[in-house]
C-alpha angles and dihedrals in degrees: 000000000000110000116235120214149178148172087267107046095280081166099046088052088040087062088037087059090041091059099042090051083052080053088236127154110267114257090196150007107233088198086074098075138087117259081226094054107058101141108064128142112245109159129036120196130204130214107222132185087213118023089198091053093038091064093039086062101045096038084052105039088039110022089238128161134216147216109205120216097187126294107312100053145051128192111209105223123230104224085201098060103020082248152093137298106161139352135217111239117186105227138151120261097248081068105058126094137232134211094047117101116185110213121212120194133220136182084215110040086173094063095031078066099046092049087044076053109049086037088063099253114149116233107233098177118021119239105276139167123264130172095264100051130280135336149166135169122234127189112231110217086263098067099255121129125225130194117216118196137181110195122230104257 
């Protein structure tokens, strides 16, 4: 599908529409940006090998919730709006892509890790210091890598 796009978020109104039409619940107002700041990201979407495991794992390691649309997606709940920030897509790997890390923050990095951990996630980059708090990297089953991050108070 083009995307169609304007000054004012003409895109991000254009998916609003597309889900209420689906009759699914809104992810976001569009109403709530800057006409200056159009071009936000909002929704991040995983490519996953299982979609079942895929949410075992997530709903284990960090504690996330789910609204299922059929078999084949997931859309991952914000707890802060009753809505949607990502979604799980089943996809083969020659379709993912590579360069993008989706960051995830906690008020306890130290338990966000042990729960990565215990889940079955695989740690790629150890928890470590940075200027703006803690962080380390973890690996999901299905091969994507996530960032988790506690900001220095």
């Amino acid at each position: 599908m083009r995307d169609r796009q304007d000054a004012t978020g003409g895109r991000v109104k254009m998916l609003a529409e597309r889900r209420r039409r689906r009759g699914a619940a809104p992810r976001i107002d569009p109403s709530a940006y800057d006409r200056g700041m159009a071009h936000v990201i909002d929704y991040i979407e995983f490519a996953v090998d299982d979609l079942a495991r895929s949410k075992a794992f997530y709903a284990s390691a960090l504690g996330w919730e789910f609204n299922d649309y059929g078999p084949d997606y997931a859309g991952i709940k914000d707890p802060r709006t009753g809505g949607e920030f990502g979604g799980l897509n089943p996809q083969p790997v020659a379709l993912r892509g590579q360069g993008v890390l989706a960051l995830i923050r906690t008020d306890d990095a130290d338990a966000a890790l042990a729960s990565v951990v215990e889940a079955g996630g695989r740690i790629q980059l150890a928890m470590h210091d940075y200027p703006g708090g803690r962080r380390f990297m973890f690996e999901d089953p299905s091969g994507n890598v996530l960032g988790v991050y506690e900001p220095a108070e």
